[in-house]
C-alpha positions in Angstrom: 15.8 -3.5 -16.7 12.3 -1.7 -15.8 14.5 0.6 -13.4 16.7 2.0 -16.1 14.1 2.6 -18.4 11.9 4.6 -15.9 11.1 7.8 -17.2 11.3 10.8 -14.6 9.1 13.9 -14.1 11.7 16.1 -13.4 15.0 16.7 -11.7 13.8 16.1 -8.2 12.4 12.6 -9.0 15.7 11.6 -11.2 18.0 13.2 -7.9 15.3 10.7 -5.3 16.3 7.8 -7.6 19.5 8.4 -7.7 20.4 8.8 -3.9 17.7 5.9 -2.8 19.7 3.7 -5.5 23.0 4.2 -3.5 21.8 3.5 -0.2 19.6 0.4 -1.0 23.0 -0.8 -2.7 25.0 0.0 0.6 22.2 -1.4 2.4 22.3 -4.8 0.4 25.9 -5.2 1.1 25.4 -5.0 4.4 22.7 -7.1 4.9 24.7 -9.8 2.8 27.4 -9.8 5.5 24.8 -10.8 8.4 23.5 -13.2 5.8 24.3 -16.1 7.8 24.8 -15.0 11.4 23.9 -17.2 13.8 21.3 -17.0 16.4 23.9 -15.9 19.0 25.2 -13.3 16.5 21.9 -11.7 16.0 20.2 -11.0 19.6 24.1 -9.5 20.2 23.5 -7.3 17.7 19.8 -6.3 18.3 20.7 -6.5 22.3 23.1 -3.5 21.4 20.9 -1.6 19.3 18.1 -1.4 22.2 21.1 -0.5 24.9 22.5 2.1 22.7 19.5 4.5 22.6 17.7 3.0 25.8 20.6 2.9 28.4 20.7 6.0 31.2 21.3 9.4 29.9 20.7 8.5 26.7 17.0 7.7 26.7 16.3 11.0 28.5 18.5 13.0 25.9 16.5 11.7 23.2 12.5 11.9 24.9 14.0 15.8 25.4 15.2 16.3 21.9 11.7 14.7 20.5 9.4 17.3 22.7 11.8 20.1 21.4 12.1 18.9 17.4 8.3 17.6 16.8 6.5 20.0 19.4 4.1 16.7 20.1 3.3 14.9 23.2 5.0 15.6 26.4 8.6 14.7 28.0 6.8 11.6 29.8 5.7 10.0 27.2 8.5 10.0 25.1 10.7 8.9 27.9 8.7 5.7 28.6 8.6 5.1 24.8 12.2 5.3 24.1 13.4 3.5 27.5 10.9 1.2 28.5 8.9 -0.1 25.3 12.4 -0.9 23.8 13.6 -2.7 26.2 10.1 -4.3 26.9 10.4 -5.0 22.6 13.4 -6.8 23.2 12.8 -8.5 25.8 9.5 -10.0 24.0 11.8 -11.3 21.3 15.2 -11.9 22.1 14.7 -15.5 23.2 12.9 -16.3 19.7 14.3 -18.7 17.0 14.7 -16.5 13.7 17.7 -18.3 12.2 17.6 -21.6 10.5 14.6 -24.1 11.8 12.2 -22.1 13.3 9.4 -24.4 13.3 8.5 -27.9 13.1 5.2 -30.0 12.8 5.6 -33.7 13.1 1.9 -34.5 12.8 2.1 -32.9 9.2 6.1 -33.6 8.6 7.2 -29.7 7.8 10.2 -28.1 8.8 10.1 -24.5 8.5 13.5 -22.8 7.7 13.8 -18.9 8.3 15.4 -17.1 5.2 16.0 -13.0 5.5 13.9 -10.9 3.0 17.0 -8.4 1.9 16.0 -4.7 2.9 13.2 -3.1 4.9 12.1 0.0 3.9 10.7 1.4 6.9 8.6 4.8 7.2 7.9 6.1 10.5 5.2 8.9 11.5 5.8 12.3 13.6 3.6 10.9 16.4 6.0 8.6 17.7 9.8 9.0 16.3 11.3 7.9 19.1 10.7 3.9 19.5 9.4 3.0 16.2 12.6 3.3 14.2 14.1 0.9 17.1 11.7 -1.2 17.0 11.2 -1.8 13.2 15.1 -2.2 13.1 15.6 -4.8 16.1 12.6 -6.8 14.0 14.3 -6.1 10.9 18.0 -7.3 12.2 16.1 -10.2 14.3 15.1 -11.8 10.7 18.5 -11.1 9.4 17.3 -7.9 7.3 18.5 -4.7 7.0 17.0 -1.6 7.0 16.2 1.8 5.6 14.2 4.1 7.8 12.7 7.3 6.5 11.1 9.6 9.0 8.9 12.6 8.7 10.3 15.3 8.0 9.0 17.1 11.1 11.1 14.8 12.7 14.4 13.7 10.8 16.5 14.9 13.1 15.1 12.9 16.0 15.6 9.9 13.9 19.1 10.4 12.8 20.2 11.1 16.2 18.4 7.4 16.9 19.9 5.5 14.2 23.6 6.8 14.2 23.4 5.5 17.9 22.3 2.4 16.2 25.0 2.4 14.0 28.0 2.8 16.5 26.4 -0.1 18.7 26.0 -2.2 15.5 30.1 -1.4 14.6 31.0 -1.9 18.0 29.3 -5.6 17.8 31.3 -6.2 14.4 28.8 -5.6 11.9 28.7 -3.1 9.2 26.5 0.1 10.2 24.9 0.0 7.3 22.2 -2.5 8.5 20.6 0.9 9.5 20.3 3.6 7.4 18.7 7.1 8.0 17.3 9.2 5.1 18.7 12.3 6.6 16.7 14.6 4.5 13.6 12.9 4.1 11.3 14.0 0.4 8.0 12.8 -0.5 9.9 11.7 -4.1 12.9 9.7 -2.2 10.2 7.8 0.4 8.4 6.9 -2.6 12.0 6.0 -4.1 12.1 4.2 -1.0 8.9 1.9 -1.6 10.0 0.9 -5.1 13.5 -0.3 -4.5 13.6 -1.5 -1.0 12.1 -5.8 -1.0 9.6 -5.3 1.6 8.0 -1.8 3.2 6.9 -1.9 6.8 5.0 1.4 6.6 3.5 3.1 10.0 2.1 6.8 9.1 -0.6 8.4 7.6 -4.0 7.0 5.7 -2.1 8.5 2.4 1.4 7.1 3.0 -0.1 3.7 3.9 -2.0 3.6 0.0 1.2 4.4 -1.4 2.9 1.5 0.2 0.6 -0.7 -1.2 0.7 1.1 -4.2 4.3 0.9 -4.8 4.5 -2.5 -6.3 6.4 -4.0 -3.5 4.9 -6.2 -0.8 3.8 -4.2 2.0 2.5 -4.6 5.8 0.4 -1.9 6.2 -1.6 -0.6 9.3 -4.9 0.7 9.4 -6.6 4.2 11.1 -6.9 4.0 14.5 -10.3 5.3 16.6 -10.1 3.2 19.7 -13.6 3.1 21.2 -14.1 1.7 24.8 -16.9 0.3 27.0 -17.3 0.2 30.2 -20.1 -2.1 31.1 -22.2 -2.8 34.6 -20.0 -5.1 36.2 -16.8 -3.1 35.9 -15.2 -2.1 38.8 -15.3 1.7 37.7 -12.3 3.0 40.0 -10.0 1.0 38.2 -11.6 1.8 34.6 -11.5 5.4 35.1 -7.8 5.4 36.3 -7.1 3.6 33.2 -8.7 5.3 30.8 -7.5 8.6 31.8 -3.9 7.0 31.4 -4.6 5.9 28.3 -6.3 9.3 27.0 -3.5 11.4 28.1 -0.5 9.0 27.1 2.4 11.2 25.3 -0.9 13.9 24.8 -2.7 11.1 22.7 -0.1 11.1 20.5 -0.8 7.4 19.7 -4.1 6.4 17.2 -4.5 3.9 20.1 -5.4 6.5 22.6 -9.3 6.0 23.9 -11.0 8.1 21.3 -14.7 7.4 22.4 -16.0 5.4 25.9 -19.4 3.9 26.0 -20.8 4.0 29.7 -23.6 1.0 29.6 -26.8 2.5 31.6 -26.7 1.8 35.0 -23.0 3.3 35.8 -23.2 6.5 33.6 -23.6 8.8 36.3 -21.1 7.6 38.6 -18.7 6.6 36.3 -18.4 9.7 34.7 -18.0 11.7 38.1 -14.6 9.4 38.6 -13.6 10.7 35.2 -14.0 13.8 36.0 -12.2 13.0 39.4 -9.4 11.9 37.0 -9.2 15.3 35.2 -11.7 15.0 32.4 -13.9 18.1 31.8 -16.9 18.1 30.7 -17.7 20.0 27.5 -21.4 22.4 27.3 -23.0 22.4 24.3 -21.6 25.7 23.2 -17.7 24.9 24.0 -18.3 21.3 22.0 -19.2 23.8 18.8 -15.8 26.0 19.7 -14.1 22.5 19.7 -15.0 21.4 16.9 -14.5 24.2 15.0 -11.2 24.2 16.4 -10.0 20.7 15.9 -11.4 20.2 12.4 -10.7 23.0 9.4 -12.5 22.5 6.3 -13.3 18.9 7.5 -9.7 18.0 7.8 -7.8 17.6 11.9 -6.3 20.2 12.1 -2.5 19.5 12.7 -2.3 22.2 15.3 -4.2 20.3 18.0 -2.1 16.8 17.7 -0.6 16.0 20.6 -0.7 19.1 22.2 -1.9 20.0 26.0 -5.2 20.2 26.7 -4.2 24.0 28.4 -3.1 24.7 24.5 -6.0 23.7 23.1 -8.8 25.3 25.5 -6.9 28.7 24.8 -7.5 27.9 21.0 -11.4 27.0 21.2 -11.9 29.9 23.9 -12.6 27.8 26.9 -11.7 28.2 30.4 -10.0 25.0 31.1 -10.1 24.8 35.2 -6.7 23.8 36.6 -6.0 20.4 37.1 -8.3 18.9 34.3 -6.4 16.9 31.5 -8.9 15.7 29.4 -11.7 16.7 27.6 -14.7 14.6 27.4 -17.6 15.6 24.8 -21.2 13.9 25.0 -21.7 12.4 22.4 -24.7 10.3 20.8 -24.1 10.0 16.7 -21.8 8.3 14.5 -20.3 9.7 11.1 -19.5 13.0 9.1 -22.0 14.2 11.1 -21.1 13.7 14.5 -16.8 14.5 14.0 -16.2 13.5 17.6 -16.9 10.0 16.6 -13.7 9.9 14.6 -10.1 9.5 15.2 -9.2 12.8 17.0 -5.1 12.4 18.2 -5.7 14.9 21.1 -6.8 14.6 24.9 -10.3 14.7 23.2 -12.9 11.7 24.2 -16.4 11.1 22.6 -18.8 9.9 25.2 -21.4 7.6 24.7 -24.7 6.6 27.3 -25.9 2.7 26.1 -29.2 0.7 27.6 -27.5 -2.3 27.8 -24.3 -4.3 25.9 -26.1 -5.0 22.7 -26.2 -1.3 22.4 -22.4 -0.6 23.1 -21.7 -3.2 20.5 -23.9 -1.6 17.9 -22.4 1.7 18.7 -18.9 0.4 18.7 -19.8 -1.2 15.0 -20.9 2.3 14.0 -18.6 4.5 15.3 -16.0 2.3 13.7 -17.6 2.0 10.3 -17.1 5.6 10.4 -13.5 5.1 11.3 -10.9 2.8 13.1 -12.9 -0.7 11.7 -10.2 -3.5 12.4 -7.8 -1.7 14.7 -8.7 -2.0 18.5 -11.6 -1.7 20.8 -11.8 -2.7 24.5 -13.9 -3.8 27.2 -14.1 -2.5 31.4 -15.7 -5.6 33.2 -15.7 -8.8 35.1 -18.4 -10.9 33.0 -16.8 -13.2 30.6 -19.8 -13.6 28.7 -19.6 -10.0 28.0 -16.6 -9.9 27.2 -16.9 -12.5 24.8 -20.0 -11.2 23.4 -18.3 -7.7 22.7 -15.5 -9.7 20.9 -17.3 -11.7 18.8 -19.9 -8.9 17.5 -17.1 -6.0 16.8 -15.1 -6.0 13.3 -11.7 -5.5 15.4 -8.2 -7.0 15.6 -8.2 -6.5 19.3 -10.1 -6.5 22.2 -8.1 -5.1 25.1 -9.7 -6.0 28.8 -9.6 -4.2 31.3 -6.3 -2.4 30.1 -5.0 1.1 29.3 -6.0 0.9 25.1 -2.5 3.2 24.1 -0.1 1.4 26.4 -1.1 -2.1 25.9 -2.7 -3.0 22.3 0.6 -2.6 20.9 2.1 -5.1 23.3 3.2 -4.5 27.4 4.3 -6.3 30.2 0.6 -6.9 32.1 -0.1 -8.9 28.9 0.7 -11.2 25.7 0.2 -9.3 22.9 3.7 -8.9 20.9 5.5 -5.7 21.0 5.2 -3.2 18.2 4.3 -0.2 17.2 2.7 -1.7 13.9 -1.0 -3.0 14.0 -2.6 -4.8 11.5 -5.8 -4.1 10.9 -7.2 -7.2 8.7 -9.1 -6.6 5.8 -11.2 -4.3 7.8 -8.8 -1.7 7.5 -7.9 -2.5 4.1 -4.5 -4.5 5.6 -3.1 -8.0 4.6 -2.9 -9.4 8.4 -4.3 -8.9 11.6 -1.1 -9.2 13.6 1.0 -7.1 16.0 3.5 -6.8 13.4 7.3 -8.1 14.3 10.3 -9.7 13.4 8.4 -12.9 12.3 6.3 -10.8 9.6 9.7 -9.9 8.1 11.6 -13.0 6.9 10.4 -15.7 3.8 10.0 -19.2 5.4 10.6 -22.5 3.4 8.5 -25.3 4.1 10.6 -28.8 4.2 7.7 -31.4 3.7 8.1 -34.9 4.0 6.3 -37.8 3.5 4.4 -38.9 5.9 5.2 -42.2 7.8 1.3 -43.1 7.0 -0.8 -41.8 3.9 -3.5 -40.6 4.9 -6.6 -42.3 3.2 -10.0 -40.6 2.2 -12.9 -41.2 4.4 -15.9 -42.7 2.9 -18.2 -40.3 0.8 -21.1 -41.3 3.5 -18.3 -40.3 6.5 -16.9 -37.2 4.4 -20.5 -35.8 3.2 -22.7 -36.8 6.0 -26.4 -35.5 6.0 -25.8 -33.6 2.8 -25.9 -36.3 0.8 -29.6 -36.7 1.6 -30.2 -32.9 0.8 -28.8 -32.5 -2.4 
């Protein structure tokens, strides 16, 4: 087979193989014993997994041990993560159908059957540890899958702490424990190992990690960069849009690629809308401290891992500003889009770009640009109470989501103010170079059959002057 004939480059490769071989193997067992669970069987099993890591005590042990492991975001953050966007997860898909018929169209005659894929290999990112490997699991198990996570390495021991927990609940319910499996000592050769062997990769991480998912010759869901870019337009009620957006800037320290990375103020409200952001602990860069910032956030033209997630107290001290007390934020004026103008980029900090528009034609165009530059096909969203803008803004922007009048971070990825499906995974469309535009979950995770029957009543061409119409004349 094309496995055993794979020629290695050295020892470390031949040792990744190896070890990724065994645990696939245990992994497929496992998932064969869950094969044909029922419906029943299944939400027990993810139902446990969630109330394993989520429950009392447990949640705020592991939000503690994230801060102290990764050295990203803050306590908060990680708490609300690993308590209440599990259990909010669940809660969006335990009352789904995911075992046998799943869906069916009588107008067309299908019947659509759910069938597991085999295993998930799963790779998680060092910005959020502590929910994703639930949540790609509970979709995983929902479909009947099992599932291989490998973390990053900054956080590996955050993630086995996660899945053993997983494991006992999963034992506990019956079921072997290896549906979840942990790469404890996570290598760029054994995630790669990973991709190869595993049947389908559900890949959240880094630009690089996502290529080599869909490099790796198995199928992949893949998510694109994130730059979340926001406008506030003249009929927003600005209160409300500044209280939001600060929430959403200073989530888990902007951990999240979701987190507002530039806000367009449309004319009219600039002034007074950026006073209630700075009400809201936003400080305004001068010229001279946006050069210290930059230098500080970007090193050779690379962010620089050192300001990630970190307090916006740290990262003053680093650029040599005097941050005064109570301000969480930083908000840099900003006009360009590109190489040029960094700010406009993805910036994972309590860092906002900030933009002045004439009108909404020019927020749009800005948006487009800005997001050309970086973030096409993730998220954008929209402060205000004309439906014709809104619309307008969602039909002229290359993005997968428009959030309204919502905190970006907590709410693209699915919340309780709204319908978006839970995850942690966005699909960015081929905008950002992805094969779907969902909020990926348990559904994107299982092969379907289509049952199609014949139809009670063919149905009969139309005429060629019904079917072609006007064209006819034209050509």
């Amino acid at each position: 087979m094309a496995e055993q004939v794979r020629q290695f480059a050295n020892e470390e490769e031949a040792a990744a193989h190896e070890e990724i071989a065994a645990l696939v193997a245990r992994s497929r067992a496992a998932q064969a014993q869950i094969e044909n669970y029922t419906q029943e069987q299944v939400d027990q099993l993810i139902t446990a997994m969630v109330w394993a890591v989520a429950k009392p005590g447990v949640a705020e042990k592991i939000a503690r041990f994230t801060v102290d492991e990764t050295q990203l975001g803050n306590y908060e953050g990680k708490f609300l993560k690993i308590s209440r966007k599990t259990r909010a997860t669940l809660y969006d898909i335990i009352n789904d159908k995911s075992v046998g018929v799943i869906e069916e169209n009588p107008e067309r005659n299908i019947v659509k059957i759910a069938k597991p894929i085999g295993v998930i290999g799963a790779l998680s990112p060092t910005t959020n540890p502590e929910a994703t490997p639930v949540i790609k699991a509970i979709s995983a198990v929902k479909g009947r899958n099992s599932i291989i996570v490998a973390p990053h390495p900054r956080a590996k021991l955050t993630n086995k702490m996660i899945v053993d927990l997983m494991r006992e609940a999963i034992v506990k319910m019956g079921a072997p424990a290896d549906l979840v499996i942990s790469i404890d000592t996570p290598t760029l050769p054994k995630t790669n190992e990973l991709m190869r062997q595993c049947d389908r990769i559900l890949a959240t991480g880094g630009a690089a990690m996502v290529t080599s998912a869909y490099s790796s010759g198995t199928p992949a869901l893949g998510v694109g960069v994130g730059n979340a870019v926001i406008t506030v337009d003249d009929t927003a009620d600005l209160d409300d849009a500044a209280e939001k957006i600060r929430i959403s800037k200073t989530l888990d320290l902007a951990a999240s690629c979701s987190s507002d990375n530039s806000v367009i103020l449309v004319g009219p409200i600039y002034d007074a809308m950026l006073e209630k952001l700075q009400a809201q602990g936003g400080y305004v860069v001068t010229p001279e401290e946006k050069t210290r910032l930059q230098n500080t956030i970007w090193t050779d033209g690379h962010l620089s891992t050192a300001i990630v997630a970190q307090p916006a107290e740290k990262i003053a001290g680093m650029a040599g500003i005097d941050l005064p007390a109570g301000k969480q934020f930083f908000i840099v004026p900003e006009t360009g889009a590109g190489p040029d103008h960094p700010f406009s980029g993805e910036k994972l900090s309590v860092v906002m770009a900030l933009y002045k528009a004439r009108d909404l034609d020019e927020a749009i165009r800005l948006t487009n640009e800005i997001q050309a530059y970086q973030g096409q096909g993730h998220s954008c969203g929209i402060y205000s109470r004309s439906d014709e803008n809104i619309m307008k803004l969602a039909n002229a922007t290359k993005t997968s989501r428009v959030m309204v009048n919502q905190p970006q971070a907590p709410s693209n990825s699915g919340n309780l103010w709204n319908g978006m499906r839970q995850t942690f995974s966005l699909g960015c469309g081929s905008w950002g170079g992805n094969s779907t535009n969902n909020n990926i979950t348990w559904r994107d995770l299982i092969n379907e059959t289509w049952v199609s029957k014949p139809l009670a009543k063919p149905k009969e061409l139309p005429s060629d002057e019904e079917l072609f119409g006007s064209v006819m004349q034209k050509i």
